[in-house]
C-alpha positions as CSV (number, residue, x, y, z in Angstrom):
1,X,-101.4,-79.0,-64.2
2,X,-103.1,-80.6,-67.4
3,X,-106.6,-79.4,-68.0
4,X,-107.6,-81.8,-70.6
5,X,-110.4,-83.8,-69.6
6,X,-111.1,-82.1,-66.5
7,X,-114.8,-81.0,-65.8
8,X,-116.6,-78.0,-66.6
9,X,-119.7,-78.2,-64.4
10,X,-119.4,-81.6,-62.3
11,X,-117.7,-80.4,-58.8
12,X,-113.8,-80.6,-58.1
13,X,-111.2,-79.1,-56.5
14,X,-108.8,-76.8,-58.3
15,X,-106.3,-79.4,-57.9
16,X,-105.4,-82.7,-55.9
17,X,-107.2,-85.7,-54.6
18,X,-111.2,-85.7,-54.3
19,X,-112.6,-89.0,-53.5
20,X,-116.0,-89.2,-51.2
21,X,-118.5,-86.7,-50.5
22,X,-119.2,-85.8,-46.8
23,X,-120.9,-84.3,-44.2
24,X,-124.0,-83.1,-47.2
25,X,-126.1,-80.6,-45.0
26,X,-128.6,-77.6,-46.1
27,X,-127.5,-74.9,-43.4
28,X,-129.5,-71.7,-43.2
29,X,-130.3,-71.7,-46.9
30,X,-126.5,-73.2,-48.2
31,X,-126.2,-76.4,-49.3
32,X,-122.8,-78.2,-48.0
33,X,-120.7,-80.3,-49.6
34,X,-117.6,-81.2,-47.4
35,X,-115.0,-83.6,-49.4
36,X,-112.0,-86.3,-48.9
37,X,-109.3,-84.2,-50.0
38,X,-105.4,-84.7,-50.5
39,X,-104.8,-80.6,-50.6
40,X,-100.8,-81.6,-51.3
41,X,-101.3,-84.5,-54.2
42,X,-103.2,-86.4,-56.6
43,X,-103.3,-89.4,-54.4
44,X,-104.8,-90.7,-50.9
45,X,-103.0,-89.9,-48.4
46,X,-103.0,-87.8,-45.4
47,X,-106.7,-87.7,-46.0
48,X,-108.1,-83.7,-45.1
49,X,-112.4,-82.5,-45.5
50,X,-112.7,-80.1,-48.3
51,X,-115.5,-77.8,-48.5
52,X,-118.0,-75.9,-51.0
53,X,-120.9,-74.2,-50.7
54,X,-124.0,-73.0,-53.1
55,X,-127.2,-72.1,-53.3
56,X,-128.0,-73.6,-56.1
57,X,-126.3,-77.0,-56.3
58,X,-123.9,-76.6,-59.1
59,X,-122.0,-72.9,-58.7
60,X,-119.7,-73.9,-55.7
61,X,-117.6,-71.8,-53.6
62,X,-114.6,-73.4,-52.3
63,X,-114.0,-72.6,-48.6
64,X,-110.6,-73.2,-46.6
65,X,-110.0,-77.3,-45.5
66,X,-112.2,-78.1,-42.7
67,X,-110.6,-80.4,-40.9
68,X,-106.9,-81.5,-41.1
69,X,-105.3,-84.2,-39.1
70,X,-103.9,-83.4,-36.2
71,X,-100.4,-83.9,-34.8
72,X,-102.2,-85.2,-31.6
73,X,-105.5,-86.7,-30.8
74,X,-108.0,-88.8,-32.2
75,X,-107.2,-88.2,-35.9
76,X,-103.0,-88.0,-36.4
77,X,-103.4,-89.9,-40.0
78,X,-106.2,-88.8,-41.5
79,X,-109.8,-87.7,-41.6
80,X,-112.3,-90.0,-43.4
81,X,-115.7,-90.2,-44.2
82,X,-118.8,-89.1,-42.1
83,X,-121.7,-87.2,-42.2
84,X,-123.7,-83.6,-40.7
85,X,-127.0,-83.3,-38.8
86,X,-128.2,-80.4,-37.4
87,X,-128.9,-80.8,-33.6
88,X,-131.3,-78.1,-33.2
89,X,-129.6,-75.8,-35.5
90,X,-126.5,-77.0,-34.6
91,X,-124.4,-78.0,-37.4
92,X,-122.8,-81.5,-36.1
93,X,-120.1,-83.7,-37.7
94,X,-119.4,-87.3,-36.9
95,X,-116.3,-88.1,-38.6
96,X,-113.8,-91.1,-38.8
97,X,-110.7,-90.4,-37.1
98,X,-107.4,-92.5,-38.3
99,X,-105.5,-94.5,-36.5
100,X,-106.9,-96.5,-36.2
101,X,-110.2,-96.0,-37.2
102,X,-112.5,-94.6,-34.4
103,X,-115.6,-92.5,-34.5
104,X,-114.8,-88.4,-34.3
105,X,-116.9,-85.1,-33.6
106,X,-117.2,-81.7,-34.9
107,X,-119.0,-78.4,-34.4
108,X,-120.1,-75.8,-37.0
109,X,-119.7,-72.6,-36.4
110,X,-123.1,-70.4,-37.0
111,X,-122.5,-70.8,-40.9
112,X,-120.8,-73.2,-40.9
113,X,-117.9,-71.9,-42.3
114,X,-115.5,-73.8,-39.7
115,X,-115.6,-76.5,-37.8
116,X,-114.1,-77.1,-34.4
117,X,-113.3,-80.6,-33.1
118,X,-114.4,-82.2,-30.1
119,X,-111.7,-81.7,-27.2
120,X,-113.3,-85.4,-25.9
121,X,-113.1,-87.0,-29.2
122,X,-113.2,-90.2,-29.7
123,X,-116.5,-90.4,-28.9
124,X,-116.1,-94.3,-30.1
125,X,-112.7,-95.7,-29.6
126,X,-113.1,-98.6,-31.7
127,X,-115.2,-101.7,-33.0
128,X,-117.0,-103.8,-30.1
129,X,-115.7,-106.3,-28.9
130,X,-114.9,-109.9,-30.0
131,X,-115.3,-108.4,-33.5
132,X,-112.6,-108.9,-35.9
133,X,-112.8,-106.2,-38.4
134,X,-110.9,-105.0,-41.4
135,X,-112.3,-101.8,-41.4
136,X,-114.3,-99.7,-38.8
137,X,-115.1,-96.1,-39.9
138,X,-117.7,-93.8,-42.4
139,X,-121.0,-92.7,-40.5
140,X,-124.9,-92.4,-41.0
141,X,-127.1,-90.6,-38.3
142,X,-130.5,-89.7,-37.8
143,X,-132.9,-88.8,-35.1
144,X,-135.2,-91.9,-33.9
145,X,-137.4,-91.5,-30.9
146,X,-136.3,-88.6,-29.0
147,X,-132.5,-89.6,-29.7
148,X,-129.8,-90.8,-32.0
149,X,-128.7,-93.7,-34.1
150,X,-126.1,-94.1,-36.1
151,X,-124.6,-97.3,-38.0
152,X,-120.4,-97.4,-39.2
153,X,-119.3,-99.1,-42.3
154,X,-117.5,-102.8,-41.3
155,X,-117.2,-106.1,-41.8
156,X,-116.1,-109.3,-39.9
157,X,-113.1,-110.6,-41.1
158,X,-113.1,-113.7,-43.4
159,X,-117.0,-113.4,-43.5
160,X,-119.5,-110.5,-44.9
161,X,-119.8,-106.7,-44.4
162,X,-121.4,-104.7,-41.5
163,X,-123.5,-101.8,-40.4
164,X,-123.6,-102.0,-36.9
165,X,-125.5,-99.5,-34.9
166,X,-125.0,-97.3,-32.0
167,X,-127.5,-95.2,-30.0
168,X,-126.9,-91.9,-28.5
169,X,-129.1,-89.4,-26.7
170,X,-126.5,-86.4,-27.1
171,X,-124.4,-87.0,-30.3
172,X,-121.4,-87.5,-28.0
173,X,-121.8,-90.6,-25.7
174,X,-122.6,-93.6,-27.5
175,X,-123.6,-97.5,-26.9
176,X,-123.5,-100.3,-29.3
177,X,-126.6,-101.8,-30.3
178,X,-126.1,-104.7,-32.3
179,X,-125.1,-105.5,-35.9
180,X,-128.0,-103.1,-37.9
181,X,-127.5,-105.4,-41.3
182,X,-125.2,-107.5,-43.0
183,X,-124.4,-109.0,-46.2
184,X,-124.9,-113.0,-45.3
185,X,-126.6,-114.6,-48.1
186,X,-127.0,-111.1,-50.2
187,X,-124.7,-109.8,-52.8
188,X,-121.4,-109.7,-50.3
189,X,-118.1,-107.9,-50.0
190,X,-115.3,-108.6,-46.6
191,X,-116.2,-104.8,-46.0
192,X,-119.3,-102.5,-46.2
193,X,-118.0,-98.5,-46.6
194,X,-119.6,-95.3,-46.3
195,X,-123.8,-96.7,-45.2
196,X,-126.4,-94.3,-46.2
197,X,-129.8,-95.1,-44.2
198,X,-132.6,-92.8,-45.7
199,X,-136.2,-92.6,-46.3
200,X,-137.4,-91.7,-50.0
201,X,-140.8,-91.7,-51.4
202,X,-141.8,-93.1,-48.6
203,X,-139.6,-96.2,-48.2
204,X,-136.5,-97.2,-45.7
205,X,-133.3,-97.5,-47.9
206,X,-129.9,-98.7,-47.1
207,X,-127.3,-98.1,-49.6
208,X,-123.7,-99.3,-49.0
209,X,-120.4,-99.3,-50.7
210,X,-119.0,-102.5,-51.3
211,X,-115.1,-102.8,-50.5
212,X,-112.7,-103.9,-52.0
213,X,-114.8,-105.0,-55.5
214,X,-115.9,-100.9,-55.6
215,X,-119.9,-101.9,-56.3
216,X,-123.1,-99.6,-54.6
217,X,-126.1,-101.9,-53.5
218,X,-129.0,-100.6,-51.9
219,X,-131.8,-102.4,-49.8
220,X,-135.5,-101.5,-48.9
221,X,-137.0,-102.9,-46.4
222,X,-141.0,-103.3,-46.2
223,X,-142.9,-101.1,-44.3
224,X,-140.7,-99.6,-42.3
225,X,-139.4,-103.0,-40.8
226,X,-135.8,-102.2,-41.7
227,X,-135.0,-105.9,-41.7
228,X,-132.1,-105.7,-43.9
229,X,-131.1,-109.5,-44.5
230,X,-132.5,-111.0,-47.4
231,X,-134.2,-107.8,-48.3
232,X,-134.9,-107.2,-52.5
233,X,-132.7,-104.5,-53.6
234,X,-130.5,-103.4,-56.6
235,X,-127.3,-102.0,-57.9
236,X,-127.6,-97.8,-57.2
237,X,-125.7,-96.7,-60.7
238,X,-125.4,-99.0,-63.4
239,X,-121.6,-97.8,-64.2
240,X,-118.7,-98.2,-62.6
241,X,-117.7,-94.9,-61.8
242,X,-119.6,-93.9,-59.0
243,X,-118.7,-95.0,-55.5
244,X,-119.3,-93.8,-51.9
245,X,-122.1,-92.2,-52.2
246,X,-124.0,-89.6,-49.4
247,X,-127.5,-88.3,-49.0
248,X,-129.0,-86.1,-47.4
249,X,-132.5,-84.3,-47.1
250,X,-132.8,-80.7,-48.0
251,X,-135.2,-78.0,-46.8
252,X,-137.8,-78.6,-49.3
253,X,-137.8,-82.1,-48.2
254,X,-136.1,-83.7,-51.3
255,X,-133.4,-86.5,-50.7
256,X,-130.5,-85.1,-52.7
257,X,-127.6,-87.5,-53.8
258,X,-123.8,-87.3,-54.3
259,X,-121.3,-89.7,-55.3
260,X,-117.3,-89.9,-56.3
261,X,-117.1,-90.7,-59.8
262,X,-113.7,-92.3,-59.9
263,X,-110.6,-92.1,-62.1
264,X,-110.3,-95.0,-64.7
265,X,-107.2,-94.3,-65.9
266,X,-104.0,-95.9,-64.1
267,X,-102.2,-93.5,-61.0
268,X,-99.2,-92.4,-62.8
269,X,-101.8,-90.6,-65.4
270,X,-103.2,-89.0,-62.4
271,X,-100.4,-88.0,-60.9
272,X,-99.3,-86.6,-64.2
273,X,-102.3,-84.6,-64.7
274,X,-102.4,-82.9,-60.8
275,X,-105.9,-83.6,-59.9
276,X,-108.3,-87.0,-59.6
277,X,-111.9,-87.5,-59.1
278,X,-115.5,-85.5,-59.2
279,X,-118.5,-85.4,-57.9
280,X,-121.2,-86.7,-59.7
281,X,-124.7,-84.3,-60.7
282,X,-126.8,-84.2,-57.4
283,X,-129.1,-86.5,-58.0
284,X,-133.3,-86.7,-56.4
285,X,-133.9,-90.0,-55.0
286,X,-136.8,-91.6,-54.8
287,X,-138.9,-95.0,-54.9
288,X,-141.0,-96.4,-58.0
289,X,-144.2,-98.6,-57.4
290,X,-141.9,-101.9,-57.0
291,X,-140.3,-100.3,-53.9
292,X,-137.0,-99.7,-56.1
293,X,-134.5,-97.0,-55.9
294,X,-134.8,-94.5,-58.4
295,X,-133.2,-91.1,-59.2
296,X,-133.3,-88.2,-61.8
297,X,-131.1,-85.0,-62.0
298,X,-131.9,-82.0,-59.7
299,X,-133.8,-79.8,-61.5
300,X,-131.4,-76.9,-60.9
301,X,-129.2,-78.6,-63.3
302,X,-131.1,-77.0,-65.9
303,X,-129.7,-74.1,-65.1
304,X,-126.4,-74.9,-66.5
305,X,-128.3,-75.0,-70.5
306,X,-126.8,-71.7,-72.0
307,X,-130.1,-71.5,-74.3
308,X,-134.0,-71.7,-73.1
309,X,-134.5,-73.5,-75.9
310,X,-132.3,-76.5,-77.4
311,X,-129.2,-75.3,-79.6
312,X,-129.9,-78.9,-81.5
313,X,-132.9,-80.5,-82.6
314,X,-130.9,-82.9,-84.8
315,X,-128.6,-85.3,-83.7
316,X,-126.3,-85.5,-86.6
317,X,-125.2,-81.6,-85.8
318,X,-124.5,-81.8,-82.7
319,X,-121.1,-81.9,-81.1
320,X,-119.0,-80.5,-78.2
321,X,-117.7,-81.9,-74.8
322,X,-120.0,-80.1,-72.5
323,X,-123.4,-81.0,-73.6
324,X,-126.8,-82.6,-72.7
325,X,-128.9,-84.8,-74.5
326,X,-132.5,-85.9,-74.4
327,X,-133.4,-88.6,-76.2
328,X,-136.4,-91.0,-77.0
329,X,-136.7,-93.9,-78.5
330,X,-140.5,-96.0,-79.4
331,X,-140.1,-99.2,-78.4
332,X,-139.4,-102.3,-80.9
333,X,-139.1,-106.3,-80.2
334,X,-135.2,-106.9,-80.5
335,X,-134.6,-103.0,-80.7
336,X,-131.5,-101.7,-79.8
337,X,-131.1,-97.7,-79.4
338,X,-128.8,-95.3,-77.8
339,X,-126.1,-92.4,-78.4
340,X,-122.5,-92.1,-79.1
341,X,-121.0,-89.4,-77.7
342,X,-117.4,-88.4,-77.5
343,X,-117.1,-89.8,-81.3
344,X,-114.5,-89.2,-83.6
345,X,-116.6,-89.7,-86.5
346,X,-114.1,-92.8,-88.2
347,X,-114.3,-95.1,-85.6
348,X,-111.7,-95.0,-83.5
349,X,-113.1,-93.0,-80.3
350,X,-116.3,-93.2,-79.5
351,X,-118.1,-94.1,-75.7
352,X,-121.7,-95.6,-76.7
353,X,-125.0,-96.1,-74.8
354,X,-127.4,-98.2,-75.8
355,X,-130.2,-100.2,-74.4
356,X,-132.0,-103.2,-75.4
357,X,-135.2,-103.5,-75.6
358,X,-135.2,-107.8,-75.4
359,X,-133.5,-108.3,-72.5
360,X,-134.1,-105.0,-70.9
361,X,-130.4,-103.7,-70.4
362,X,-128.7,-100.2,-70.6
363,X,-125.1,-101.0,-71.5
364,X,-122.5,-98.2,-70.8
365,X,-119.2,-99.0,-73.4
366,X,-116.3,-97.2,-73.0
367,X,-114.0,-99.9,-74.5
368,X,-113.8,-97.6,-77.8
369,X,-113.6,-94.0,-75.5
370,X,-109.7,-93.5,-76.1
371,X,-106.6,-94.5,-77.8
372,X,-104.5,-94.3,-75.0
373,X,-104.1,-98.3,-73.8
374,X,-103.3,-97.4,-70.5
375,X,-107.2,-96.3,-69.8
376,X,-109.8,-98.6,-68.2
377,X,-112.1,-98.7,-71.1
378,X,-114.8,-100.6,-69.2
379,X,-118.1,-101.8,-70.1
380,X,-121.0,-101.8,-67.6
381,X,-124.4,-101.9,-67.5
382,X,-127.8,-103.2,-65.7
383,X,-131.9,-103.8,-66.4
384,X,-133.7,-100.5,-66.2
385,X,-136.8,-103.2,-64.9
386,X,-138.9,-101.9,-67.9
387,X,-142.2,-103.4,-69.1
388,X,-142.6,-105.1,-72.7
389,X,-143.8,-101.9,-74.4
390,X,-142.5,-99.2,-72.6
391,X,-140.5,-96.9,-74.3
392,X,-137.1,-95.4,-73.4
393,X,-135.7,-92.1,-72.6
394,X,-132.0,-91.6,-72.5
395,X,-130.8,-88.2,-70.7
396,X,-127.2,-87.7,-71.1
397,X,-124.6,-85.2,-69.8
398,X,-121.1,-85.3,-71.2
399,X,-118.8,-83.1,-69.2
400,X,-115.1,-84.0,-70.9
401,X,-114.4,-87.2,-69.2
402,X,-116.9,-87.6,-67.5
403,X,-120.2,-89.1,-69.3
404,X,-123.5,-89.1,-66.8
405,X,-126.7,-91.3,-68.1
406,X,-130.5,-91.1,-66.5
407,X,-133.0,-93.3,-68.4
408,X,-136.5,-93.6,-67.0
409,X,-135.3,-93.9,-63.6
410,X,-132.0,-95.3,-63.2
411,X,-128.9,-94.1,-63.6
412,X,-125.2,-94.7,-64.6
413,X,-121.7,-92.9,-64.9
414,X,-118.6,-93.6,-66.7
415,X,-115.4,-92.0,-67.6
416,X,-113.9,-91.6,-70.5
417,X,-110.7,-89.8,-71.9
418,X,-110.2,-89.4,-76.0
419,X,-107.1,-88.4,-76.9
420,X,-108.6,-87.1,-81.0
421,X,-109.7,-83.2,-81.1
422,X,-112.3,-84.3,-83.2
423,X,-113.6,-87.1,-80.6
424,X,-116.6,-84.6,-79.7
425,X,-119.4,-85.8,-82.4
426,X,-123.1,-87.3,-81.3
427,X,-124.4,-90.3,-83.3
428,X,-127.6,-91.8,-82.7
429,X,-127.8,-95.5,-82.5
430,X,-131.1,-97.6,-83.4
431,X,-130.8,-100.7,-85.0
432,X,-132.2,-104.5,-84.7
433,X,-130.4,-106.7,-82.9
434,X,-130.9,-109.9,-84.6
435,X,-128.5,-111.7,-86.6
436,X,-130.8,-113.0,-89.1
437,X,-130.9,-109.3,-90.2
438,X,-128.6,-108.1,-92.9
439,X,-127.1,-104.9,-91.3
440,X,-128.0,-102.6,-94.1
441,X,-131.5,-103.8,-93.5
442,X,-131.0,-103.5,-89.8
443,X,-131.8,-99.8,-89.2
444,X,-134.3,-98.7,-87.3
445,X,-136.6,-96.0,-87.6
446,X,-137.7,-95.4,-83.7
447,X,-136.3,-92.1,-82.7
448,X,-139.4,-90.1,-81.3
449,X,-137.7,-87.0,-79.6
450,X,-134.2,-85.1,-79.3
451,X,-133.2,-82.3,-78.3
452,X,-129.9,-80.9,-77.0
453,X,-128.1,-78.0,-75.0
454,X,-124.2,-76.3,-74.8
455,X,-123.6,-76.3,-71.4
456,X,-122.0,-73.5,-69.4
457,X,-119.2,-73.7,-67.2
458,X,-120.0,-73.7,-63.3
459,X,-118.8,-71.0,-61.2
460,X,-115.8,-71.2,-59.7
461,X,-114.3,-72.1,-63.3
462,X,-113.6,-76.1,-62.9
């Protein structure tokens, strides 16, 4: 297996395919992260649950596969995406069977080290009918008035993607209750995967995966109406990285967030290095006085700095590819300000982000990250919804190829893979952006506070 730009403290696997997380649960003190695993390759296929555990939310211990398909039954393909709730202590899974897709349970033992399937499963044999679907599977449940509801990821064929909703008083025997929201007249996709229905700082969310274009949109609905269609909402990371994201709400009452930060480098690289994907930092959701969906990083990820105190209070020493910066910036008319990270110093690898303080955008660019053509290289970006005045502060984690950004709110991940040794420098970017402006003249002056940390690995050793 090649090691080089694996992860040091972002969660995966020893080897193999990782793609969504599942079943996220807090269960007698451990937090749960089950896991779409190929144990065999570094592809999808024959789809398994991985599991880790921690008390902490970044030293996992990896525990035996979960569930596996079986030669019989509901689930002879694969096992997708679903999610845990704890039915009066009892640890529950609702899982998507394949094939086809159908809805799937599963018991936790009493911590949850195992899981035993459901000799009745499935406990939904399909999509209702008179819908034609291209997909029909990944599951959200809560309790609601004494019972259950639950919505699956779909779509109607030719048309928009789905939640549709079920109700259930027992977990196992379940009636349709209507399409719960769609996409008409919204940003749209043929198929809505892995929906995540929550309530953060106070507000309903619904945060879906949007297949096949691989974009995460959430939507709030007003006070408590959870009338999806036409409701304001926004892009959930402003990279392209992250996909099929899962919440869930621990014992101290936080809503915690993971996501799949996805390979983007073409298969064959993959398959040449024996492992794809990670899991993004767990993340603490929450709403801002707009109603919008914001996030930070758990504090336990502090945990991970190797020093109380930063190793770097200068940003031209400071180097390495497991690292965090913090970083603020004062704000100026046609500013511009950011970090490159993963630089080689000449030019010729470096992954930037900047944002801008005219129009209000973070802009993630890895079109400079590597010299190796065959990456993705892309450029992303979104409005951090900012006020004229307001000044900026990027947080930034670079964990080998994976680079993870939190400014004042929002978030965004990217990967990036340099091929140079010396690819692991810090620059600080701060410049105006106005053409009128000789770029000698250009510089900017706004940088108000840095500081920065070496990183430790994360136990097991990634």
């Amino acid at each position: 297996m090649n090691t080089r730009h694996r992860t040091h403290y972002h969660f995966q696997p020893a080897a193999n395919w990782m793609n969504d997380p599942n079943g996220l649960i807090q269960h007698r003190g451990m937090h749960h992260l089950f896991f779409q695993h190929n144990p065999d390759n570094p592809w999808a296929e024959r789809i398994h649950w991985g599991h880790a555990r921690s008390e902490n939310l970044i030293d996992w211990q990896i525990l035996p596969i979960a569930l596996s398909p079986g030669q019989v039954g509901a689930d002879p393909l694969s096992c997708y995406s679903g999610c845990a709730v704890s039915n009066d202590g009892q640890p529950v899974i609702i899982y998507t069977g394949v094939a086809p897709e159908r809805a799937c349970v599963a018991f936790g033992n009493e911590d949850l080290s195992e899981l035993e399937k459901y000799g009745g499963n499935p406990v939904i044999a399909g999509p209702p009918r008179g819908l034609t679907t291209p997909g029909f599977r990944d599951h959200s449940v809560w309790r609601e008035d004494g019972g259950w509801r639950m919505i699956i990821g779909s779509g109607e064929s030719g048309r928009s993607g789905l939640a549709l909703g079920y109700r259930s008083p027992d977990l196992l025997g379940w009636e349709y209750d209507g399409v719960f929201a769609s996409s008409i007249g919204q940003e749209s996709s043929p198929m809505w995967e892995c929906p995540d229905f929550f309530t953060a700082g106070g507000r309903d969310f619904l945060v879906v995966s949007m297949h096949p274009d691989r974009r995460v949109f959430y939507y709030t609905a007003p006070d408590h109406g959870r009338v999806f269609e036409g409701a304001p909402g926004g892009r959930v990371d402003l990279g392209q990285a992250l996909y099929a994201p899962q919440s869930y709400t621990d014992q101290t009452g936080r809503r915690i967030m993971f996501g799949w930060l996805q390979e983007e480098r073409p298969r064959q690289l993959q398959v040449d290095a024996g492992w794809s994907g990670a899991q993004s930092l767990p993340r603490v959701l929450g709403s801002d006085r707009a109603g919008r969906l914001v996030c930070s990083p758990a504090p336990e990820v502090d945990a991970l700095r190797i020093s109380a105190t930063p190793d770097w209070r200068e940003p031209g020493q400071v180097s390495g590819d497991r690292i965090e910066i913090i970083a603020r910036f004062s704000w100026v008319e046609n500013g511009v300000c950011g970090l490159s990270v993963l630089d080689s110093g000449d030019g010729l690898e470096r992954t930037e982000i900047t944002y801008g303080f005219a129009n209000d955008w973070l802009t993630l660019d890895a079109s400079g990250s590597s010299l190796e053509a065959r990456n993705h290289r892309t450029v992303s970006g979104g409005r951090l919804h900012l006020p004229p005045g307001e000044d900026v502060e990027l947080r930034v984690f670079v964990d080998a190829s994976v680079v993870e950004v939190f400014a004042n709110g929002r978030a965004g991940a990217l990967r990036a893979y340099p091929e140079l040794d010396q690819s692991i420098g810090t620059r600080v970017i701060s410049r105006i952006d106005d053409p009128g402006i000789p770029v000698r003249e250009a510089d900017l002056d706004n940088l108000t506070g840095f500081a920065a940390w070496r990183l430790r690995e994360a136990s097991p050793g990634q």
